[in-house]
Structures are given as structure tokens and as C-alpha cells.
BALOBA-1460 file (C-alpha; in Angstrom, 3 decimals):
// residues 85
<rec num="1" residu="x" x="185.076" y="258.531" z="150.600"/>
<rec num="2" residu="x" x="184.018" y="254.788" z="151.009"/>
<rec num="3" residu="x" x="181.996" y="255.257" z="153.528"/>
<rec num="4" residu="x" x="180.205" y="258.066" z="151.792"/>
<rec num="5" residu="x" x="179.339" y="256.126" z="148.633"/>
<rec num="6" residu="x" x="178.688" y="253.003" z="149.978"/>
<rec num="7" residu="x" x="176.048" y="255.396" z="152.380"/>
<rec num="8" residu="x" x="174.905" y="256.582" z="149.196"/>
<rec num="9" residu="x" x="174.192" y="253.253" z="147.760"/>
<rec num="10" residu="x" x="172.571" y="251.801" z="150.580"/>
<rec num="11" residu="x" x="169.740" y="254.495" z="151.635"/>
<rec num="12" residu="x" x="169.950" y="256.533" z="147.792"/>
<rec num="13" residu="x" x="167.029" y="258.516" z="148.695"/>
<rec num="14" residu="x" x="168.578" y="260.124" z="151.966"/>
<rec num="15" residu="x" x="170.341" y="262.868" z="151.899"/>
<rec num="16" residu="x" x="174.333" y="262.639" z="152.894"/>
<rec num="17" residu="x" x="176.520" y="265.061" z="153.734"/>
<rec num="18" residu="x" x="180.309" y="265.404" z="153.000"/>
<rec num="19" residu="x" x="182.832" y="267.016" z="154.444"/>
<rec num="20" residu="x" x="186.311" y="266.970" z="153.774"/>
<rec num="21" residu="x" x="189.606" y="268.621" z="155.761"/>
<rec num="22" residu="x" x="191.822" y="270.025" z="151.979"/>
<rec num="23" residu="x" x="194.704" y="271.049" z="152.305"/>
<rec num="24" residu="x" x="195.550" y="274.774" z="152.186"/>
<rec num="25" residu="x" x="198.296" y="276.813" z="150.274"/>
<rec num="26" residu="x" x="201.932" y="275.366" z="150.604"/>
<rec num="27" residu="x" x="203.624" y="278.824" z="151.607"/>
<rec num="28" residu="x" x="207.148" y="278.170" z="151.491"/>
<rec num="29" residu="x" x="210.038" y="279.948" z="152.590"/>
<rec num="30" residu="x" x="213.346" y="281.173" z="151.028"/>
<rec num="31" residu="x" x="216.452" y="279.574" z="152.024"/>
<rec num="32" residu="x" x="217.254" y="280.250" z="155.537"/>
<rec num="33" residu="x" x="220.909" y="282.230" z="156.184"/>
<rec num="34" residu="x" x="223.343" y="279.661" z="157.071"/>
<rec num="35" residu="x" x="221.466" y="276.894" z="156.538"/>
<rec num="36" residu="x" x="220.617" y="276.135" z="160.056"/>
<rec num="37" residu="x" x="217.103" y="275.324" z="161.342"/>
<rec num="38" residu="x" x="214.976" y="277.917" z="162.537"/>
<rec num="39" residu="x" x="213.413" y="277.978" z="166.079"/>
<rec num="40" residu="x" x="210.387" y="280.448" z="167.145"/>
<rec num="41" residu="x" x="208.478" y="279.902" z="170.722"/>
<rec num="42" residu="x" x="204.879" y="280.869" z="171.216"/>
<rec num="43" residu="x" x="204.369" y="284.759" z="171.300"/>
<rec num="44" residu="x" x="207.196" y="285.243" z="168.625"/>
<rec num="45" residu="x" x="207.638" y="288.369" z="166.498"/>
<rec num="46" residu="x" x="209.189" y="287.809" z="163.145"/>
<rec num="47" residu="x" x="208.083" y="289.835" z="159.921"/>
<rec num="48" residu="x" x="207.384" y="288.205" z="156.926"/>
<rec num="49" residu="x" x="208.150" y="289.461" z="153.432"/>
<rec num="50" residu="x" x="207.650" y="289.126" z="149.821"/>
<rec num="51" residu="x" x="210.606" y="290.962" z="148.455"/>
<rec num="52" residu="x" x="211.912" y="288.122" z="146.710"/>
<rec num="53" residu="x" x="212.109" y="284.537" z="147.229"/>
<rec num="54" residu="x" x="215.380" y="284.361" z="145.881"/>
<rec num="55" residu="x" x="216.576" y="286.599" z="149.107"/>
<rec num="56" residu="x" x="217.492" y="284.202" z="152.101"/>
<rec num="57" residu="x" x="214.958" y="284.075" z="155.192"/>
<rec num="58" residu="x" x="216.683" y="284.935" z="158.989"/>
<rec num="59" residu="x" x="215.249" y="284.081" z="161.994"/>
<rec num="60" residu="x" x="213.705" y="287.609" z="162.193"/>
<rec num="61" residu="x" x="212.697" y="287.953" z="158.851"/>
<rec num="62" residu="x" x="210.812" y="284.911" z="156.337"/>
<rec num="63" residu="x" x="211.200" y="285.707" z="152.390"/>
<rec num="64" residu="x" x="207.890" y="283.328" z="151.190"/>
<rec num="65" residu="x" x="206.850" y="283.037" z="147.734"/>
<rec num="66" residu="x" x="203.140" y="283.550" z="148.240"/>
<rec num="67" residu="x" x="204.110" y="287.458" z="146.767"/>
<rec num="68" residu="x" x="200.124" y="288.430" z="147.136"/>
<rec num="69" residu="x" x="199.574" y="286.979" z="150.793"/>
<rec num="70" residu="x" x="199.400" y="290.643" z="152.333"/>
<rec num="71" residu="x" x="196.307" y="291.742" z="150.048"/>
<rec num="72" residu="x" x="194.402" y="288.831" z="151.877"/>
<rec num="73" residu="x" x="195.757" y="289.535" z="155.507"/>
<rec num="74" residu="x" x="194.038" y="291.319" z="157.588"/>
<rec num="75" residu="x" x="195.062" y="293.041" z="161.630"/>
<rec num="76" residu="x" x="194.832" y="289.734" z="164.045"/>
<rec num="77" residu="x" x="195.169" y="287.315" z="161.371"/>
<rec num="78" residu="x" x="196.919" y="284.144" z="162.534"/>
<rec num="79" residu="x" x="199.663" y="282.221" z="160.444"/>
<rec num="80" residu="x" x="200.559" y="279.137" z="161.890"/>
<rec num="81" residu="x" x="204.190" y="277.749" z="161.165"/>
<rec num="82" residu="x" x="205.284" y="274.393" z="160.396"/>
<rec num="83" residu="x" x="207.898" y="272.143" z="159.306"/>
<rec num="84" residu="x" x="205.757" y="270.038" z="156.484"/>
<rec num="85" residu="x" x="206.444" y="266.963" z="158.702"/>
């Protein structure tokens, strides 16, 4: 944003574009069954639900608490997992 302002203050009368990488929606998943980490490989099949985030998540099925994810899904859609770290 520096950069972008000081831009701005040096040549005002030019036109500067802006574009920033924001961060998406934190999905999060229920407590996993056990307690033990969960491990997926490329090409993967595990369903994910939104029966209730207070129901614990197995490796073959994720409870999240984004409850109105599947009205904005569509066939092909890709969900990328990650650990937040």
C-alpha cells in the first residue's frame, strides 16, 4: 500500500491501479474423531457436510460450519484444503 500512495503522490494525475490478494472465507471444520490429524492425497474423495458443526469430522466425512456453502457450489467446483499454517 506504500508503494501505491507514494505512486499516487508522485505522478497525481496518472492513473494507478490496485490490486490486492484478500483473504477468502475461513471454513472450518468440526472436531476430528479421535483427535488425530487428518491426511488426504491428491485425487481424494471425502464428502463434506453441514449437518452440524457440533458433530465430529472423520477422515471420510468433514462437518464445516459454512451451513450455506452447497447453495454456492456448483458440479467441478474445486475446494482446496489446508491446515491454516
Amino acid at each position: 500500500m506504500k508503494k501505491y500512495f507514494e505512486a499516487k503522490r508522485l505522478r497525481p494525475h496518472k492513473t494507478c491501479a490496485l490490486m490486492m490478494d484478500l483473504r477468502g472465507r475461513s471454513v472450518r471444520i468440526s472436531k476430528v474423531k479421535g483427535g488425530q490429524p487428518l491426511k488426504y492425497a491428491q485425487g481424494d474423495k471425502i464428502e463434506i457436510r453441514t449437518d452440524g458443526y457440533d458433530i465430529e469430522s472423520t477422515k471420510e466425512e468433514l462437518q464445516i460450519n459454512y451451513f450455506d456453502l452447497p447453495p454456492v457450489m456448483r458440479d467441478n467446483d474445486m475446494i482446496i484444503l489446508g491446515d491454516n499454517g
